[in-house]
TILUM-713907 format. One record per residue (C-alpha): residue number from 1; residue in three letters; y, z, x. Coordinates in steps of 0.2 Angstrom, whole numbers, plus 5000, padded with zeros to 4 digits. Layout:
BEGIN
[torgu NUM ALA [Y Z X]]
...
END
This chain:
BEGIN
[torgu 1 UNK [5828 6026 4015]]
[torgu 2 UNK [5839 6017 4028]]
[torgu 3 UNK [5848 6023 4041]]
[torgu 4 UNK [5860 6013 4051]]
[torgu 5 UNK [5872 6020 4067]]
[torgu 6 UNK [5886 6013 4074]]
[torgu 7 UNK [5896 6017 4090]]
[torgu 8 UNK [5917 6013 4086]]
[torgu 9 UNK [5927 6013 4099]]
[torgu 10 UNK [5941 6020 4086]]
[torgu 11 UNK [5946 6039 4082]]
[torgu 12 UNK [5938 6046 4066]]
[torgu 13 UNK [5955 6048 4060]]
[torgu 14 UNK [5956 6029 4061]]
[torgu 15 UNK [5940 6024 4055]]
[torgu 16 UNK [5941 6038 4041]]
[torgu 17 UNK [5957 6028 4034]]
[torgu 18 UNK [5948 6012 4032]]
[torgu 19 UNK [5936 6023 4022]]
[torgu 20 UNK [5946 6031 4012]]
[torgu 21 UNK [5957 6015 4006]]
[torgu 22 UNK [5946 6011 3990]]
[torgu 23 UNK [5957 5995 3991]]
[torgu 24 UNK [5949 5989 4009]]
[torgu 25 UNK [5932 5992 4002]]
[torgu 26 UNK [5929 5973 4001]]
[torgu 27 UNK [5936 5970 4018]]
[torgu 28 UNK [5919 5978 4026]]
[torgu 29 UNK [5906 5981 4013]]
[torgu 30 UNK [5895 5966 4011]]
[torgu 31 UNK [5890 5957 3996]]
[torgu 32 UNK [5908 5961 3989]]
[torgu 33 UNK [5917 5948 3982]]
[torgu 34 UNK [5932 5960 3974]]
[torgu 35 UNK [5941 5976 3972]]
[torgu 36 UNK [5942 5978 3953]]
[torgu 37 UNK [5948 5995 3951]]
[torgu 38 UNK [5952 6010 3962]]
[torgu 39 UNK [5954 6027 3953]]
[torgu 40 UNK [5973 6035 3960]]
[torgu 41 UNK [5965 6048 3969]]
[torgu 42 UNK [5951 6040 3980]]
[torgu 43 UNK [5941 6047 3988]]
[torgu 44 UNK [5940 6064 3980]]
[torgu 45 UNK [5924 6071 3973]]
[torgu 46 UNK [5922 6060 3955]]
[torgu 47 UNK [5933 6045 3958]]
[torgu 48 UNK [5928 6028 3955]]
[torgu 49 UNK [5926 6014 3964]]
[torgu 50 UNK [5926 5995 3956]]
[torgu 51 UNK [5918 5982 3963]]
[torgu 52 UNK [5913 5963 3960]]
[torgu 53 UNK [5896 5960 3971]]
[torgu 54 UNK [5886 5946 3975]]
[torgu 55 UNK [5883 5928 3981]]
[torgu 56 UNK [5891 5913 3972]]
[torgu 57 UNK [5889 5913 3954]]
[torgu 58 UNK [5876 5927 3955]]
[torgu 59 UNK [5888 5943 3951]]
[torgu 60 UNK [5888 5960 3945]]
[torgu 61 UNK [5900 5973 3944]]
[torgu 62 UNK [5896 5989 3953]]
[torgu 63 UNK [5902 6005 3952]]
[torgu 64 UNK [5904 6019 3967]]
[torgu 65 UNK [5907 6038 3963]]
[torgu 66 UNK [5912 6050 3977]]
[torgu 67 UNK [5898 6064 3975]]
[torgu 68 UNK [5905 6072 3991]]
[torgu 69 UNK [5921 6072 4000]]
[torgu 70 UNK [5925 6080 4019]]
[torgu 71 UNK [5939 6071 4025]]
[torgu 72 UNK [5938 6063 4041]]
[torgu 73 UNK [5918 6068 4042]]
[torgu 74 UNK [5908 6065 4027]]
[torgu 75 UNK [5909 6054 4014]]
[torgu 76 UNK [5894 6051 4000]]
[torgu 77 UNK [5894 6037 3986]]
[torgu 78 UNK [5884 6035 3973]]
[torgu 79 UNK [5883 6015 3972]]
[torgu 80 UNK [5878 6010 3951]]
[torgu 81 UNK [5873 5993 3951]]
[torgu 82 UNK [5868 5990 3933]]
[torgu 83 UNK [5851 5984 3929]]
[torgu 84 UNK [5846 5987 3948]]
[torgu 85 UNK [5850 6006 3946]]
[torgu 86 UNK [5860 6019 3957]]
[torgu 87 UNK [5859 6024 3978]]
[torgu 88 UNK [5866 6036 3987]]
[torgu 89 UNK [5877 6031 4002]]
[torgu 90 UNK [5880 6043 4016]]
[torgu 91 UNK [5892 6040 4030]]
[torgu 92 UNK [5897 6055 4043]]
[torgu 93 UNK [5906 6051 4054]]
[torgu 94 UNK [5903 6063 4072]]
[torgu 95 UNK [5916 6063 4088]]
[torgu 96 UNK [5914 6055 4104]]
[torgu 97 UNK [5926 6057 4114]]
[torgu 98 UNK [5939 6046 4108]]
[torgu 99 UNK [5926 6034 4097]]
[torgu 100 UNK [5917 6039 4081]]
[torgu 101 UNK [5897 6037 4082]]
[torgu 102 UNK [5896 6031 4062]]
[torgu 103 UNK [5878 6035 4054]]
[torgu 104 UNK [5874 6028 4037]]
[torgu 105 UNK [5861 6035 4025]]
[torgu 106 UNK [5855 6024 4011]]
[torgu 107 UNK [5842 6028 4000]]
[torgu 108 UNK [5839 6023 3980]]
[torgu 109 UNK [5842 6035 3968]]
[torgu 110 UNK [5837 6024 3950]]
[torgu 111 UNK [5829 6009 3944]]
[torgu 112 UNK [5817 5997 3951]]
[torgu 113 UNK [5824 6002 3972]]
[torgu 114 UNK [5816 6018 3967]]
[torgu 115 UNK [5797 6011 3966]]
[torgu 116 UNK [5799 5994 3977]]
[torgu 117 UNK [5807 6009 3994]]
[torgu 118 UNK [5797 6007 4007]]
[torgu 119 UNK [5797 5997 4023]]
[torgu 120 UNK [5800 5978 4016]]
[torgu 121 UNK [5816 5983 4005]]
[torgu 122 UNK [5821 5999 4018]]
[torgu 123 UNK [5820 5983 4030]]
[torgu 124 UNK [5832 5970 4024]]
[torgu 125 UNK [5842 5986 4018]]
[torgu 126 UNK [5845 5992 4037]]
[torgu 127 UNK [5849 5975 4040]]
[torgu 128 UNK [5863 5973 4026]]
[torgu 129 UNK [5870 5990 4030]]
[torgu 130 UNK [5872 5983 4051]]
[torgu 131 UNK [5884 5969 4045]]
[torgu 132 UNK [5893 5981 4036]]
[torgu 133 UNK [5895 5994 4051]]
[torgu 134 UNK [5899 5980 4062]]
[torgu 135 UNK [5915 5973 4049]]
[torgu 136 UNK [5919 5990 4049]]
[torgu 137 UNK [5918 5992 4069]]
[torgu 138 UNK [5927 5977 4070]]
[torgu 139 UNK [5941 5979 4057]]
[torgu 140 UNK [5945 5999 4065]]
[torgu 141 UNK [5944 5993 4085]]
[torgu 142 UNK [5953 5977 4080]]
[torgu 143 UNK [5967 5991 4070]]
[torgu 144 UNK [5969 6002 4085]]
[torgu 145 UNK [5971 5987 4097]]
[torgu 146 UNK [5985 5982 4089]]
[torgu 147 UNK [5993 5999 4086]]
[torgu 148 UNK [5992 6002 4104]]
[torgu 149 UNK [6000 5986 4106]]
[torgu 150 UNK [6014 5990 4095]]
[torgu 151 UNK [6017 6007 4104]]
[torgu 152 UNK [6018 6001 4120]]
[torgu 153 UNK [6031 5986 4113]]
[torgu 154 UNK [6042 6000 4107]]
[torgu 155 UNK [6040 6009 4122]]
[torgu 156 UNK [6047 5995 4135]]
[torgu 157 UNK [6060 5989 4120]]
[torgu 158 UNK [6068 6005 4120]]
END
């Protein structure tokens, strides 16, 4: 198992929308080339998420159910990556203050992750899933910057 947390300066409100937009996905997770296919009613329980992954040439398509859905706190994905098998993503999301302290759980499920887990794989996991946090950080703090910055436009235009 991995586990990864991330202080965002951003609300959980805000950081829960770049969440819960199936079509961002690609925008912070990692390894994704493309956003296939997003079921209308992301992310309640059972909806599917369709995704292009890899490097280059070397590309699978992936699949991502919502097992568990608590919006604004919890969210939990079970990522099916073909022959490499299935893991289970956890991201809660906890206040603090006016920031979101992010913690990510990842831990395999099926397949060959299942028998090669421990500290090597758990390893360059951790490190995968701490890119992804920080896009995420960034792409949220970056978001409520600029809406701040539009607010206080209005605000001396009106």
């Amino acid at each position: 198992m991995s586990r990864n947390r991330r202080l965002i300066l951003s609300s959980p409100s805000r950081v829960w929308g770049l969440l819960s937009d199936g079509h961002r996905y690609g925008e912070w997770v990692s390894g994704t080339q493309r956003v296939t296919a997003v079921d209308p009613h992301w992310p309640e329980e059972g909806a599917r998420l369709r995704v292009r992954v890899g490097v280059g040439p070397l590309a699978l398509d992936d699949t991502c159910v919502v097992r568990i859905c608590e919006p604004r706190r919890r969210l939990e994905l079970e990522a099916k990556a073909g022959p490499f098998g299935a893991a289970r993503i956890a991201m809660k999301l906890i206040p603090w203050g006016e920031s979101t302290l992010l913690v990510l759980d990842w831990h395999p499920l099926r397949g060959p992750g299942t028998r090669m887990h421990g500290l090597p794989v758990d390893y360059m996991v951790s490190i995968r899933n701490g890119m992804m946090l920080t896009k995420l950080a960034r792409i949220a703090v970056r978001e409520h910057r600029d809406s701040v910055g539009d607010a206080l436009r209005s605000t001396r235009s009106g």
